[in-house]
C-alpha positions in Angstrom: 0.4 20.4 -6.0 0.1 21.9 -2.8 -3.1 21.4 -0.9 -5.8 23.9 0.5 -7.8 22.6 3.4 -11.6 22.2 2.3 -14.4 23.7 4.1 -16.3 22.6 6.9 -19.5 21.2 6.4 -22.1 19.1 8.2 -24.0 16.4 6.1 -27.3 18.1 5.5 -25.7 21.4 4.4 -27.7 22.6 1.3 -26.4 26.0 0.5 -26.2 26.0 -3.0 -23.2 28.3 -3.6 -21.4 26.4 -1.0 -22.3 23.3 -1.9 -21.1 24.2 -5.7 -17.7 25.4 -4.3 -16.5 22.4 -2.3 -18.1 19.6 -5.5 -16.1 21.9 -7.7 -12.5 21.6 -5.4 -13.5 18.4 -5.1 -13.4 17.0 -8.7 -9.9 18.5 -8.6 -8.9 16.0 -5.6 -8.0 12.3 -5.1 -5.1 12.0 -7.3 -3.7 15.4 -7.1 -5.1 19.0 -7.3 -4.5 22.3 -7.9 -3.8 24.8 -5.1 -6.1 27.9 -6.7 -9.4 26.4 -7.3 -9.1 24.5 -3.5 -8.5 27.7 -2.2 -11.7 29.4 -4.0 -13.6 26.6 -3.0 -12.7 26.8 0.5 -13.4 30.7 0.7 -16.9 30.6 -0.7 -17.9 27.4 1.4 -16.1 28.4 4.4 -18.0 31.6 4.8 -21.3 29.9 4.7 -21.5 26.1 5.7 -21.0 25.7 9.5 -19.9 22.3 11.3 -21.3 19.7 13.8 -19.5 18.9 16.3 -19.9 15.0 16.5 -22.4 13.6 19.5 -20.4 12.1 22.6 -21.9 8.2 23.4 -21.5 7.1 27.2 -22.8 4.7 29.5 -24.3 5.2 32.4 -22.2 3.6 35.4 -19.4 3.2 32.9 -15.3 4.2 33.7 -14.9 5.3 30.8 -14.1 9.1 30.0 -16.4 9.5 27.2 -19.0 11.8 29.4 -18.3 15.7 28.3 -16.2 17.1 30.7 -16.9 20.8 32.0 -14.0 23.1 31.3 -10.8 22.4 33.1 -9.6 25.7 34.9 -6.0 24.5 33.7 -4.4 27.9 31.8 -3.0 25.6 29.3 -3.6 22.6 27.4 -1.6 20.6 24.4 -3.0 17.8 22.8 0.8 16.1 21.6 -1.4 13.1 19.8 -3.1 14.2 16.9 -3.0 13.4 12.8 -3.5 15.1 9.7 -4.5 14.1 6.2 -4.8 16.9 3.2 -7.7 16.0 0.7 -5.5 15.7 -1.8 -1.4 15.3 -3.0 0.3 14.4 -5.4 -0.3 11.7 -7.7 2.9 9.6 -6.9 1.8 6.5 -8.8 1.8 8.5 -12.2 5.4 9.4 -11.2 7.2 6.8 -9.9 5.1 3.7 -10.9 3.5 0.7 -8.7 6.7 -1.8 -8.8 6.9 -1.6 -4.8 2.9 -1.3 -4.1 0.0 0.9 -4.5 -0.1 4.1 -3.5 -2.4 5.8 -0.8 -4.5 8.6 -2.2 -8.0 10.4 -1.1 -11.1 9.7 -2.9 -13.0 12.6 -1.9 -16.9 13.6 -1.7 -17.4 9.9 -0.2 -21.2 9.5 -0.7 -21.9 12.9 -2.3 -20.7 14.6 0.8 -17.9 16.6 0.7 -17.0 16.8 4.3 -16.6 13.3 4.0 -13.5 10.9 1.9 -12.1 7.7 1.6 -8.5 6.9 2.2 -7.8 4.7 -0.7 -4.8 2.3 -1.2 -4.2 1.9 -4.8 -7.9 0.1 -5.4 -8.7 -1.2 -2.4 -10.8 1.7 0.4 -8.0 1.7 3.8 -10.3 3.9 6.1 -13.2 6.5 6.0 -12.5 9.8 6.9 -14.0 13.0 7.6 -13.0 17.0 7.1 -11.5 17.5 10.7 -8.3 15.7 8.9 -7.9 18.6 6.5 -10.0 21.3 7.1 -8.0 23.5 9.7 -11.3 25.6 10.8 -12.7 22.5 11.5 -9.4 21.5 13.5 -9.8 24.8 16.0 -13.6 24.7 16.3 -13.1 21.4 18.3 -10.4 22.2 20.3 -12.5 25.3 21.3 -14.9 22.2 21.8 -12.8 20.5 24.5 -10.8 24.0 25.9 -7.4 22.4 24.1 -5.1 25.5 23.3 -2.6 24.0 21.2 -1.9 21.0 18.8 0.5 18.9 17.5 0.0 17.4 14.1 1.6 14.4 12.6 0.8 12.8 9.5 -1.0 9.3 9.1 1.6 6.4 9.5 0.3 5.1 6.2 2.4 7.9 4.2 5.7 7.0 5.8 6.4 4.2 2.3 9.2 3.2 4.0 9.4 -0.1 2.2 10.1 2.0 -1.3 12.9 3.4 -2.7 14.5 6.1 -0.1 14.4 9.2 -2.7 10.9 8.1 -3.5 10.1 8.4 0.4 12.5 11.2 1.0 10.4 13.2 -1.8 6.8 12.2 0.2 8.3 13.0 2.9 9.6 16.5 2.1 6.1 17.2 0.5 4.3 16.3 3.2 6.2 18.2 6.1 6.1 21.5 4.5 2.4 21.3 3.8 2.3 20.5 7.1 3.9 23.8 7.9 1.7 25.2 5.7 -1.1 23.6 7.1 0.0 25.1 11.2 0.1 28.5 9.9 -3.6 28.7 9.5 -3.5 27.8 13.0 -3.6 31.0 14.8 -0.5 30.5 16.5 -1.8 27.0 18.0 -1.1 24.4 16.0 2.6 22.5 15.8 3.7 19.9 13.8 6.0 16.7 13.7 7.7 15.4 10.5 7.9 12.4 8.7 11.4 11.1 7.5 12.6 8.3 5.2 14.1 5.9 7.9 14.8 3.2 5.4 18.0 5.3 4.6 19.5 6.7 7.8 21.7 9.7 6.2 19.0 10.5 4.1 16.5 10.0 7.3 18.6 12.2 9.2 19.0 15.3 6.5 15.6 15.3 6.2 14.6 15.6 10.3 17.5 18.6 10.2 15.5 20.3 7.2 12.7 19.9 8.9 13.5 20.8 12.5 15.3 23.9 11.1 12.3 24.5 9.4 9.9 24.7 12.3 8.7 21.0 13.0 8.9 20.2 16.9 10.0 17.4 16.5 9.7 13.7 14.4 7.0 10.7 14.1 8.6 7.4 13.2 7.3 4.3 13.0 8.2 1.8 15.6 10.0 -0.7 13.1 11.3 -0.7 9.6 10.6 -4.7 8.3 12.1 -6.8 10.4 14.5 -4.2 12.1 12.9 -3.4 15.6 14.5 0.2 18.4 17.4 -2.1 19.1 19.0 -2.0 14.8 21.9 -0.6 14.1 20.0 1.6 12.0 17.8 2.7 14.2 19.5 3.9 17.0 21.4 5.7 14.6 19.0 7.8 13.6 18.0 8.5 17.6 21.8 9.3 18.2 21.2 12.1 15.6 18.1 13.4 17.2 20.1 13.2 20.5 22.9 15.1 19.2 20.2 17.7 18.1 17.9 18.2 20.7 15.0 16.7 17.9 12.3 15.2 20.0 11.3 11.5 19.0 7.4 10.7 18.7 7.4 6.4 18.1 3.9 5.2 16.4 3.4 1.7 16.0 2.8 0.5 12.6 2.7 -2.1 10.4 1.3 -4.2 13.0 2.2 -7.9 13.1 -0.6 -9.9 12.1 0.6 -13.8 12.8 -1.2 -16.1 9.8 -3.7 -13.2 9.5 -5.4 -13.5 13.1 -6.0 -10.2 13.7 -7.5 -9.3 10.6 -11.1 -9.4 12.5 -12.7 -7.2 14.7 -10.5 -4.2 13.8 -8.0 -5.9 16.5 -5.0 -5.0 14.0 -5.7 -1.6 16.1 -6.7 -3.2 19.4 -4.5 -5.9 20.0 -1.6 -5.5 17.5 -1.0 -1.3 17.8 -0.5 -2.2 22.1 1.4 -4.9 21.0 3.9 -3.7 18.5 4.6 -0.2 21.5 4.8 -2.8 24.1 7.8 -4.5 21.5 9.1 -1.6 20.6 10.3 -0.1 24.5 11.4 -3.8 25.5 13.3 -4.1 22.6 15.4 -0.7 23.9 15.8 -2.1 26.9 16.9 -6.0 26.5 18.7 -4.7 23.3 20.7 -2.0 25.3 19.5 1.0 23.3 18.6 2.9 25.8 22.1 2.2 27.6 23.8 3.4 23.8 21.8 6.7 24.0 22.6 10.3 25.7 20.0 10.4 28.2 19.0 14.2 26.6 17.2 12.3 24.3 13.7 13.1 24.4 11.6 10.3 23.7 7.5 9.8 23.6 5.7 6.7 22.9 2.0 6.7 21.6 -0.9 5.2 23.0 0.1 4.9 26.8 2.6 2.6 26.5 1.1 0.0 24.8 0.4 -2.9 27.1 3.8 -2.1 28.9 3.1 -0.5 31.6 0.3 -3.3 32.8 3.4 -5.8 31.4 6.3 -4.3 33.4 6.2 -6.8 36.4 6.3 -9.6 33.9 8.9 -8.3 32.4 11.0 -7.4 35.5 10.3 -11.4 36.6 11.9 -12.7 33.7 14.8 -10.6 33.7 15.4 -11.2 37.6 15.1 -15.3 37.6 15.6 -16.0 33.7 19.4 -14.8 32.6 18.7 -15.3 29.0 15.6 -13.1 29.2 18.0 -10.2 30.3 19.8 -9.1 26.8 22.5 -6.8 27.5 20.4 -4.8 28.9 22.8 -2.7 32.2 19.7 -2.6 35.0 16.2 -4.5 35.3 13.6 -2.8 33.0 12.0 -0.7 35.7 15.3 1.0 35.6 14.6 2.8 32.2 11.6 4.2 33.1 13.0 7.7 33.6 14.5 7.5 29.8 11.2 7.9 27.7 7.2 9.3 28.1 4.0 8.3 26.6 0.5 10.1 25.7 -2.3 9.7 27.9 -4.4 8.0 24.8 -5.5 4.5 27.1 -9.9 5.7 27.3 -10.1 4.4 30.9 -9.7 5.4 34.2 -8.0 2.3 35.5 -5.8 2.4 32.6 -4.4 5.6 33.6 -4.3 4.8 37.0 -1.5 1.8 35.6 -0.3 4.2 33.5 0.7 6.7 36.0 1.4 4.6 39.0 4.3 2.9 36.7 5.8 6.3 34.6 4.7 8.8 37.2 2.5 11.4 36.4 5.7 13.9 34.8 6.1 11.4 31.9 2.1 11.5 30.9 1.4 14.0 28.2 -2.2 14.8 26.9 -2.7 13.1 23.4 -5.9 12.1 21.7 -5.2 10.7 18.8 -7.6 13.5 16.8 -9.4 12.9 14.6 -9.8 9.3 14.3 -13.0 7.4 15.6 -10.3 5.1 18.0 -9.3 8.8 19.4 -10.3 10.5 22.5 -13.9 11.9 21.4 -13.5 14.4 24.0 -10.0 15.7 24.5 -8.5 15.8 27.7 -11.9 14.4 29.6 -10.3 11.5 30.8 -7.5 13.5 32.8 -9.6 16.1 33.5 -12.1 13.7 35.3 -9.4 11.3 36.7 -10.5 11.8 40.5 -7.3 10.2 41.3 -5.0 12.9 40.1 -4.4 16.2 42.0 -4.8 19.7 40.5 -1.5 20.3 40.1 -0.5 16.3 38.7 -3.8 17.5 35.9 -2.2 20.8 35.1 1.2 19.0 34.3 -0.5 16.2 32.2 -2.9 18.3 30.6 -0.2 21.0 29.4 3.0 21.5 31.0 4.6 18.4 30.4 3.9 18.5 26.4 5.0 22.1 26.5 8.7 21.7 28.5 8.9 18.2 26.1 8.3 20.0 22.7 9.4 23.2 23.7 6.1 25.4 23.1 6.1 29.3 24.7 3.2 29.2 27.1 1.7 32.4 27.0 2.6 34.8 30.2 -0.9 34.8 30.9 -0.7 31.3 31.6 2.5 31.1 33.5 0.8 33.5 35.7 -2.1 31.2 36.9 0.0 28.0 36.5 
């Protein structure tokens, strides 16, 4: 039940042998389909329906980097951020049952338009998305957009299950990071890929990441917690010690956002307020809980979203740890000592933002990343860097490219090494 991206498609497209096509793969969706008829479907469309490139929204006066940006003279450019969903898998609650929760799963042609689904979980609709998630084409016509030569993909957080069973997870998970493979190799040589792993079983977690690293993944997404276990478990350093001991590199997403008596369920600020919050929990918790002190230093660690609120939080932190001795955990130096031990994306939309960002991590631990192709993403990749008048060429060309390619370890081309 292995999934063909779909075509692209713009709203209004009428072509009616198109059209057909994509309705057609689309019946065959949602709860699983088959891997011939998406791949017919996609064929006929694909050669006639064309894509939109989605309008850019700024304000005049603003800081904000959502102006288009002209093309950066930078040779090369990864965006490390950036998420995947297929239209369709498999249909995991006919095989293993609801006993734990509902299942996620795509409803597709939302509205009658098949560039368009919802994210469904079990009943109830989790998010509206649109064909950028699946359809590759789609994918590199953007980054052609933005001038963005390569991409890393990593699935949506939301198909981690790590609070079922682990062989239930570990078989998601294996699904999911070969099509991902799959997925890359329509890619023209510029698309990457992270994997998923089961991390609610760590020798299961850590087979998996092997397979997968062995297989051609760059590296692995995890979530930032499992429950009540936060970077500082047993458990989870465990799992880092493995990566270590590899060379794997370590993407953390937050997830499973706290939510205290359900006052961020408004205003979207599960996303706002608890995503910066849970990152911001996740680095101080390696640092008061001596994780980063029980790691080889080799290991190569990236966290999403610029940090979460940590970077703007740091001289907080570094007070309490200086004048409070129980606010100190076991960590070895002050927290502004750890710095050098992890990175973060560039994904904070504002100027002054990355300003913080960079004045406390330094611009070498700043990596492009977007957060493609969700609306809460960079709608123009790389603009904010590329306009940052702050930054020098060179500090650009690092955050833009060079530092995602040393971190991940992706060949820059020679041409590109040439004008670098």
């Amino acid at each position: 039940l292995h999934h063909t991206p779909t075509p692209r498609v713009t709203a209004d497209a009428t072509e009616p042998m198109a059209s057909t096509a994509v309705t057609s793969a689309a019946r065959q969706g949602g709860r699983g389909a088959g891997r011939g008829a998406a791949r017919t479907a996609a064929g006929l469309a694909r050669a006639r329906v064309t894509a939109v490139p989605p309008p850019c929204h700024s304000r005049a006066g603003a800081r904000f980097s959502t102006a288009s940006a002209a093309p950066s003279p930078v040779p090369f450019v990864v965006d490390m951020h950036t998420h995947f969903l297929p239209i369709a898998w498999p249909d995991y609650s006919s095989k293993y049952g609801d006993a734990a929760g509902p299942w996620p799963w795509m409803r597709p042609n939302e509205g009658g338009d098949p560039g368009r689904a919802m994210l469904m979980l079990g009943e109830e609709e989790f998010r509206p998305v649109h064909h950028a998630c699946w359809d590759i084409a789609k994918r590199l016509e953007d980054m052609d957009r933005d001038a963005i030569d390569h991409q890393i993909l990593s699935s949506t957080p939301i198909l981690f299950q790590w609070h079922r069973p682990a062989e239930e997870s570990a078989d998601v998970a294996r699904y999911f990071n070969d099509l991902a493979l799959e997925l890359c190799e329509e890619g023209d040589g510029r698309l990457s890929t992270l994997c998923q792993v089961p991390l609610q079983d760590v020798d299961t977690a850590c087979a998996e990441v092997s397979r997968a690293f062995r297989s051609g993944h760059k590296g692995v997404q995890i979530g930032n917690h499992h429950g009540p276990q936060d970077m500082d478990s047993e458990n989870m350093v465990a799992f880092l010690a493995h990566c270590a001991e590899e060379g794997i590199p370590v993407m953390i997403h937050p997830w499973d956002m706290l939510n205290p008596e359900g006052r961020l369920d408004k205003y979207m600020m599960q996303w706002t307020v608890g995503m910066p919050a849970e990152t911001q929990l996740s680095i101080v918790s390696m640092i008061l809980g001596g994780t980063f002190d029980k790691l080889d230093p080799k290991l190569d660690l990236v966290f999403a979203h610029g940090g979460g609120s940590f970077p703007y939080l740091l001289g907080r932190l570094e007070n309490a740890y200086i004048y409070r001795d129980i606010a100190r955990g076991v960590a070895k130096k002050p927290p502004s000592g750890y710095l050098e031990r992890f990175h973060t994306d560039s994904a904070v939309f504002d100027h002054r933002s990355l300003r913080c960002l960079v004045d406390v991590m330094g611009h070498e631990r700043v990596m492009l990343g977007s957060d493609y192709p969700f609306p809460l993403g960079e709608q123009r990749i790389g603009s904010l860097i590329r306009t940052a008048d702050f930054l020098t060429d060179e500090q650009k060309a690092d955050m833009l490219g060079r530092n995602a390619a040393n971190f991940f370890r992706i060949p820059i081309p020679d041409a590109a090494k040439l004008s670098a």
